[in-house]
Structures are given as C-alpha cells and as structure tokens.
C-alpha positions in Angstrom: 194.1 54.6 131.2 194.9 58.6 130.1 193.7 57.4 126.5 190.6 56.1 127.8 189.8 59.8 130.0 190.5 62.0 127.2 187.8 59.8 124.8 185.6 59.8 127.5 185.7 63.6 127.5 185.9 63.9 123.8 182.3 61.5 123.8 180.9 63.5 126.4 181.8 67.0 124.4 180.1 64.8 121.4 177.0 64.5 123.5 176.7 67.9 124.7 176.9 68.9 121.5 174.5 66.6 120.0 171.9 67.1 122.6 171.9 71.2 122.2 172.2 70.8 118.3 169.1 68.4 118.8 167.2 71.1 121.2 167.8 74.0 119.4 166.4 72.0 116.0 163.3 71.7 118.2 162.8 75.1 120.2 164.4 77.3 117.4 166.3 79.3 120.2 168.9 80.6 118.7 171.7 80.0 122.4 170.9 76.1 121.9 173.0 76.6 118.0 175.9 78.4 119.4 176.2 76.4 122.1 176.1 73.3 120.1 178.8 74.6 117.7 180.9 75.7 120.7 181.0 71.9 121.8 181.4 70.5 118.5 184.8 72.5 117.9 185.6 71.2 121.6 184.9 67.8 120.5 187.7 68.3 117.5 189.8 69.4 120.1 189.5 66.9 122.5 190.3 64.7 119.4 192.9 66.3 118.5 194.4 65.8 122.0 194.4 62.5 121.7 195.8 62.3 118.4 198.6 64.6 119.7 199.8 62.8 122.6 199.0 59.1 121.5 198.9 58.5 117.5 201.7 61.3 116.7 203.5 62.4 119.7 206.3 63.2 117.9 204.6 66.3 116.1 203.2 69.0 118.5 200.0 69.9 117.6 199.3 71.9 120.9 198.9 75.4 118.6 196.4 73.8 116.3 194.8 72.9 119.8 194.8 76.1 121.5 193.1 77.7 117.8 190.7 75.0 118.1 189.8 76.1 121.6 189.9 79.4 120.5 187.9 79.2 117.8 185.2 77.4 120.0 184.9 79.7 122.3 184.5 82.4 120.2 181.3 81.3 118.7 180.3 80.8 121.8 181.1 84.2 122.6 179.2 85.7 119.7 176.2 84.1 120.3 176.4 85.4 123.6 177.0 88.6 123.1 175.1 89.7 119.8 173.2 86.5 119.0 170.2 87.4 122.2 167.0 87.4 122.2 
C-alpha cells in the first residue's frame, strides 16, 4: 500500500511538472519553466524514495534525497527571486 502512495505522488509531481513545462512552452512566461524544473527534480526524488525504501533498502540514499530536494527547490528559488518579470 506505501509503494503504491509514494508512485502516486511521484505521478502526480510528473504531472505538475508536465503541465507547467507544457504552459510555459505556450505563454513563454518565464515562472511556468522554473516551476516545471522545480517539479521535475521532485519527481526524481520521489523516485528516488521509492527506490530507497523498496528496491535497495539496504543502502541509504536519504542524502542523495535531501540534495535532490535541495537542488529543486533552489531553482525554484531562482526563478523566483531574479527570474521576474
């Protein structure tokens, strides 16, 4: 049942980053991208969450996690900040 909640989330993160990546090739606006991107790394690393716990759970991968999350949200972050229009 857990397996089947974290690739649910990891589908909807796929979406939502789909969807943006979609609207911003449409409007051009430049939010849509780094948003997009932001939800692309998160849908690595809800992946990677489920290949942590369930295909290898006897290597931790929660650091690689955590720098994938990181990472994320730091493009986010810059597009944000210095990316407005």
């Amino acid at each position: 049942m857990v397996v089947l909640i974290y690739s649910l989330c990891a589908l909807t993160a796929l979406l939502c980053s789909w969807l943006l990546i979609r609207a911003y090739r449409r409007s051009g606006y430049k939010l849509l991208l780094w948003s997009g991107l932001c939800f692309a790394g998160l849908t690595l690393n809800n992946s990677l969450l489920i290949v942590d716990k369930f295909l290898v759970p006897y290597i931790d991968l929660s650091l690689w996690r955590l720098i994938l999350a990181l990472v994320s949200s730091l493009v986010f972050l810059y597009g944000l900040i210095w990316d407005s229009e």
